[in-house]
GUPABA-737248 format. One record per residue: residue number from 1; residue in one letter; x, y, z of N, C-alpha, C in turn. Coordinates in Angstrom, 3 decimals. Each point is the difference from the previous one (the first is absolute). Example, Ala and Ser with C-alpha at 12.3 -4.5 7.8 and 13.67 -1.06 7.14 Angstrom:
2
1, a, 13.190, -5.690, 7.800, -0.890, 1.190, 0.000, 0.900, 1.200, 0.000
2, s, -0.350, 1.050, -0.720, 0.820, 1.190, 0.060, -0.770, 1.090, 0.730
# end
This chain:
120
1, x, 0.821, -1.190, 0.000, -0.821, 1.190, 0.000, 0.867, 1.256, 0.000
2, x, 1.140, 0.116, 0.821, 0.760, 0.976, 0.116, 0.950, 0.368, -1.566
3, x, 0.380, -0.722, -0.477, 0.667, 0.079, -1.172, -0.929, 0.531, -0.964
4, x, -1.317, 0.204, -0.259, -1.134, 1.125, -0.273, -0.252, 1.140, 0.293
5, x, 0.403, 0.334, 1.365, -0.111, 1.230, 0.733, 1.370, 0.851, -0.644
6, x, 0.794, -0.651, 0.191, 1.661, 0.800, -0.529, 0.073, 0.753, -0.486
7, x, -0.471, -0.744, -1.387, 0.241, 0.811, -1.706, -1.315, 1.573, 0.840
8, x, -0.995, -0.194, 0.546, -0.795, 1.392, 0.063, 0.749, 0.701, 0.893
9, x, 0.478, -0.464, 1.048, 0.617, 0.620, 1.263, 0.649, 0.689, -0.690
10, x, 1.789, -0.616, -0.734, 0.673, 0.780, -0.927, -0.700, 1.077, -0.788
11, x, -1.385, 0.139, -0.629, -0.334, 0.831, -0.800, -0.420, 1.615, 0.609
12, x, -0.289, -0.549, 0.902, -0.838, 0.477, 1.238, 1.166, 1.044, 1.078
13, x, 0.740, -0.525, 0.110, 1.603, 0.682, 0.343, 0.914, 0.852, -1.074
14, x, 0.038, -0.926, -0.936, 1.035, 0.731, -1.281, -0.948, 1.570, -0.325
15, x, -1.423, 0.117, -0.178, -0.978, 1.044, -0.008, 0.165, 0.885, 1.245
16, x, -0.057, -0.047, 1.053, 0.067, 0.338, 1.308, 1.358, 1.096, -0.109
17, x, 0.957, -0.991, -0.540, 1.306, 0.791, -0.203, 0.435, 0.636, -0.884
18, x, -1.316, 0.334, -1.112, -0.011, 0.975, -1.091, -0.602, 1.233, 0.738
19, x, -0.522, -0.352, 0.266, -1.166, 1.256, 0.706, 1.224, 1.080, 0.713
20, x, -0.677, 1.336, -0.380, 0.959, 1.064, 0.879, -0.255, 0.194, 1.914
21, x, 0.544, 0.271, 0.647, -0.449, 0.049, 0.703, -0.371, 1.388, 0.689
22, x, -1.791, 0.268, 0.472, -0.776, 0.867, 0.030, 0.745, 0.722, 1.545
23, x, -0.385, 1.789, -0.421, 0.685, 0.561, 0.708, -1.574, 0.960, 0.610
24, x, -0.453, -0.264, 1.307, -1.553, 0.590, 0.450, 0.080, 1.429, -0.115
25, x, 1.284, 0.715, 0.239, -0.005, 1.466, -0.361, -0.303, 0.758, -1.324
26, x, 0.797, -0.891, -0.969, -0.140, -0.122, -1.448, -1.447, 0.082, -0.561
27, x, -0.057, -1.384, 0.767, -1.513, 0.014, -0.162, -1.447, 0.782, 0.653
28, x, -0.264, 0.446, 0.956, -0.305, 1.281, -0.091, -0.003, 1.296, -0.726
29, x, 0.986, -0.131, -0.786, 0.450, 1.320, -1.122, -0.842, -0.529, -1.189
30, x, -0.171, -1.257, -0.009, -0.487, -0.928, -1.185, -1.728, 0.054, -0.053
31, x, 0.095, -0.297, 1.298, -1.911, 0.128, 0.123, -0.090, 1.423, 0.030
32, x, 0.382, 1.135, 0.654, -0.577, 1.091, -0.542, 0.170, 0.384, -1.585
33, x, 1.000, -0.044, -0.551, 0.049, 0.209, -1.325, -0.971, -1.063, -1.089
34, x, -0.299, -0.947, 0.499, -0.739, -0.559, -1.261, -1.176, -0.798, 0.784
35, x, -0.583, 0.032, 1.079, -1.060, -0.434, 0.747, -0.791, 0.492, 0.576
36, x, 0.675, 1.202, 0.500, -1.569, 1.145, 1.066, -0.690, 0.656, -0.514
37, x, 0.134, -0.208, -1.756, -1.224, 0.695, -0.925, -1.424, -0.655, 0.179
38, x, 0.251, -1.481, 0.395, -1.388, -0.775, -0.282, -0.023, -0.902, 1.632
39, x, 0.944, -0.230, 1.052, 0.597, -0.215, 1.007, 0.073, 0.620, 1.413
40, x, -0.498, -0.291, 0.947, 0.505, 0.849, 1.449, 0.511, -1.145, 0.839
41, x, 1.198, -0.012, 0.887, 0.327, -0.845, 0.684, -1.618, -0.330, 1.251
42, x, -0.618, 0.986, 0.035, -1.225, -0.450, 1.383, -1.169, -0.089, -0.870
43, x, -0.363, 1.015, -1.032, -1.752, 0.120, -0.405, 0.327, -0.719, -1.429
44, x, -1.543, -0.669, -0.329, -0.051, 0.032, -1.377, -0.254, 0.862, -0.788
45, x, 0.108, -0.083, -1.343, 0.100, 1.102, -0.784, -0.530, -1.180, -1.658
46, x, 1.142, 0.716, -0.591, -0.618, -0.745, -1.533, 0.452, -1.252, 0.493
47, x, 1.294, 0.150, 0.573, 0.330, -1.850, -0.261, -0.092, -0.293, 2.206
48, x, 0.257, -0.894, 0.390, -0.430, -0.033, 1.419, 1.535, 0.098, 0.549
49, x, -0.557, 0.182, 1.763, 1.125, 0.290, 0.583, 0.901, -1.171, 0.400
50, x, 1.419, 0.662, -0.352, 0.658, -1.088, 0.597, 0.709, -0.210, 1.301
51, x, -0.153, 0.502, 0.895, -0.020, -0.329, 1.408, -0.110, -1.377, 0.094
52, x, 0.445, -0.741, 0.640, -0.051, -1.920, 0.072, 0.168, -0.405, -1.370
53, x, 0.240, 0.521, -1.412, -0.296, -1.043, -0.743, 1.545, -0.923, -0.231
54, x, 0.772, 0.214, 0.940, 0.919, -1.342, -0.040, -0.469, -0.921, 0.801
55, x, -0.398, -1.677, -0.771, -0.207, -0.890, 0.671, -1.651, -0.170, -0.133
56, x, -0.447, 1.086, -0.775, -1.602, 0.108, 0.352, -0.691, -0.754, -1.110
57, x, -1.105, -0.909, -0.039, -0.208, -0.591, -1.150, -0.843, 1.183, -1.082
58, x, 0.443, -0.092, -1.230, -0.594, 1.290, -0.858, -1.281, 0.118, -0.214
59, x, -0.429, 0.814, 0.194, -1.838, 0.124, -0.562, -0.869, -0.132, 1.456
60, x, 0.628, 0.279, 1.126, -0.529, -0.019, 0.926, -0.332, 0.840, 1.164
61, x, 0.831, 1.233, -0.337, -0.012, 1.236, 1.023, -1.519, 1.118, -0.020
62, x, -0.103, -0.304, 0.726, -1.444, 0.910, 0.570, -0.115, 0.827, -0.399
63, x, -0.839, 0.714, -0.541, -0.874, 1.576, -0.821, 0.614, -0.336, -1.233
64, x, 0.758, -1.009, -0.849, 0.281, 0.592, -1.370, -0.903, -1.072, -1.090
65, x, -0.094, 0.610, -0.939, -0.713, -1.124, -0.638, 1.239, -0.291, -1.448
66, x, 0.252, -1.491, 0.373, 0.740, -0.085, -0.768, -0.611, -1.025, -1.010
67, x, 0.974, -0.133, -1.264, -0.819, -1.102, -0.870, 0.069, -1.288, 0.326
68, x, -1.359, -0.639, -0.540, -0.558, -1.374, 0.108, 1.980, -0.951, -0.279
69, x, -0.066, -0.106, -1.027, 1.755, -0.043, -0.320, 0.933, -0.405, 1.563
70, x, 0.271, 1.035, 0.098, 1.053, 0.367, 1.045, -0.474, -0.166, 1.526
71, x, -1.669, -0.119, 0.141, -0.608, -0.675, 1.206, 0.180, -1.346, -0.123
72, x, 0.014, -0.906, -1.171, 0.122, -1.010, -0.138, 0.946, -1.012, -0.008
73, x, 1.392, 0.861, -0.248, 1.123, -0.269, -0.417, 0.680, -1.287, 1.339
74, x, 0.392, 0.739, 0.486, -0.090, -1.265, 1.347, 1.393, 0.270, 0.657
75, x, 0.330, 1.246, -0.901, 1.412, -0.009, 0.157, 0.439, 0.738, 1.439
76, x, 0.811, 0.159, 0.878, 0.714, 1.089, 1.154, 1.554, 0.628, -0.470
77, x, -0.185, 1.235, 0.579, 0.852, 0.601, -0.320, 1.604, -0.282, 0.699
78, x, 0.822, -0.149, -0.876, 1.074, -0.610, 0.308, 0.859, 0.886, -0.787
79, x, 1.553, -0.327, 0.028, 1.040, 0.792, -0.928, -0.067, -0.675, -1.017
80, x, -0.623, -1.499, -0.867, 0.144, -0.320, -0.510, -1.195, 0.311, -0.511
81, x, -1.604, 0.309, 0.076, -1.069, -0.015, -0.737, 0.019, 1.937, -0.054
82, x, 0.612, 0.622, 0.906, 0.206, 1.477, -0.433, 0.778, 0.120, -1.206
83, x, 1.309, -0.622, 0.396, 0.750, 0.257, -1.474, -0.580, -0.310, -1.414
84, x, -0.445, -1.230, 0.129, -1.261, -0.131, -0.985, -1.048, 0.592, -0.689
85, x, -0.623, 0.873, 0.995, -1.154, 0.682, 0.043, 0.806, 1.548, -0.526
86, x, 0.966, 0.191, 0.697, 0.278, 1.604, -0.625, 1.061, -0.313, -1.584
87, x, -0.230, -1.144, -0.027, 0.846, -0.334, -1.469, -0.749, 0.439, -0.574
88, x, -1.642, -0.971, 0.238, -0.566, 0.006, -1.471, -1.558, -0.377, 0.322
89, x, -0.278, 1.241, 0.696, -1.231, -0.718, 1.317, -1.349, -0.906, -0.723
90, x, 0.011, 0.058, -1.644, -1.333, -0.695, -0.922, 0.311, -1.320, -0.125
91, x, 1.764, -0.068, -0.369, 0.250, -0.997, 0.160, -0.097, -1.116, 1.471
92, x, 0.130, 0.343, 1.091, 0.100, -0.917, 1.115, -1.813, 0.064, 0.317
93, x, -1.190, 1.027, -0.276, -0.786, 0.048, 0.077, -0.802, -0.082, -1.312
94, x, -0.369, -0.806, -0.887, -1.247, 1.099, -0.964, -1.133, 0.117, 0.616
95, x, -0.379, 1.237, -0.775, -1.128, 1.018, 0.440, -0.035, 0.755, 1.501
96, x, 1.182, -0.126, 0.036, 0.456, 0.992, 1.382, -0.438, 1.521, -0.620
97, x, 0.063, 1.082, 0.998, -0.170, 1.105, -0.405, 1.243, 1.448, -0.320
98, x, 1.433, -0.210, 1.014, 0.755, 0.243, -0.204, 0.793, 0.141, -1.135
99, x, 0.235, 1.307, -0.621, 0.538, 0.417, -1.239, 1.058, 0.177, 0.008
100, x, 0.500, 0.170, 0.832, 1.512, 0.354, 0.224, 1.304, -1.431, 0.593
101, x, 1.174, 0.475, -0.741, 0.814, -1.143, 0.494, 1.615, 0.551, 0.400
102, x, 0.821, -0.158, 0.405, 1.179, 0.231, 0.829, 1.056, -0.589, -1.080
103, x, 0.555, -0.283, -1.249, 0.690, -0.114, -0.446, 1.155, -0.638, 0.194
104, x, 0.740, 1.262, 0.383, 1.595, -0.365, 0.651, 0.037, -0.964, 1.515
105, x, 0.940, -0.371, -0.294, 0.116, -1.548, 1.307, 0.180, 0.598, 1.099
106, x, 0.664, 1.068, 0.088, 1.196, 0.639, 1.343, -1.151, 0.775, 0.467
107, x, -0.972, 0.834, -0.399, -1.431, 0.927, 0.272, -0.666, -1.275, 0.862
108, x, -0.241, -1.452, -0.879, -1.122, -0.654, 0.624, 0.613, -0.564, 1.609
109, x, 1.350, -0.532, -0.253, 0.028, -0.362, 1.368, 0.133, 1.237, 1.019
110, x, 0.392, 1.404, -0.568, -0.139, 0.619, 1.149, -1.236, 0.378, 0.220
111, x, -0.865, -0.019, -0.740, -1.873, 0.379, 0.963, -0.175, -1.154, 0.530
112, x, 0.280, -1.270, -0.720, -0.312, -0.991, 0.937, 0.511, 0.068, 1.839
113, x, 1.444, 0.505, -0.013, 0.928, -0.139, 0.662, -0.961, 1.342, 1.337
114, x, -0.443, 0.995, -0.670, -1.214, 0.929, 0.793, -1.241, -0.939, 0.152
115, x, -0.401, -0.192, -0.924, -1.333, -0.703, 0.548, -0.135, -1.178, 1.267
116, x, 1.364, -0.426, -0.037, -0.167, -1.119, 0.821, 0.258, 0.929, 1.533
117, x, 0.579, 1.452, 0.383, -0.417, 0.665, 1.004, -1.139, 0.344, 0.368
118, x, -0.846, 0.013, -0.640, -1.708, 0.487, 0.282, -0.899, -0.812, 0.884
119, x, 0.559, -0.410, 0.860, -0.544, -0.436, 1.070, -1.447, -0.110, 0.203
120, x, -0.930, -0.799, 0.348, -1.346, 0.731, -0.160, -0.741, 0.377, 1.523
# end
């Protein structure tokens, strides 16, 4: 069984050690510049707040109405389904509502690298 696990473990690591590593100050500079248009760390707004959303399962935070999609998804927020999500958020979701995506690698892990301070 273990000689199955490997080859992913390795994949799963060798990726891990591509990734830049996220800087929370950085990132703060990151969410105000390309997130507090539609974003508030406490209230919702166009898109909902992210206060707790590290660790939080998606489509589930109180007062926002999010899409059927992304209520459904099943997914929680992690460094690995954020990075995902600010890659290419239609792709890890379709029919999500989110228009916007984070591009550059070194931007995503540092909002990630903030988001995961937001304590709830």
């Amino acid at each position: 069984m273990f000689r199955y696990l490997l080859p992913c473990l390795a994949a799963v690591l060798a990726h891990a050690a591509d990734a830049p590593a996220g800087d929370a100050n950085r990132g703060k500079q990151v969410y105000q510049v390309r997130c507090i248009a539609c974003h508030s760390v406490d209230y919702n707004g166009t898109g909902p707040a992210h206060k707790g959303v590290y660790g939080r399962r998606a489509g589930l935070a109180a007062g926002f109405d999010y899409s059927s999609a992304l209520k459904q998804s099943g997914i929680t927020w992690n460094d690995n389904t954020l990075n995902q999500w600010l890659t290419n958020p239609e792709a890890l979701v379709p029919g999500q509502k989110m228009g916007v995506s984070v591009p550059d690698a070194q931007e995503r892990s540092d909002l990630i690298a903030y988001l995961r301070t937001l304590k709830p």
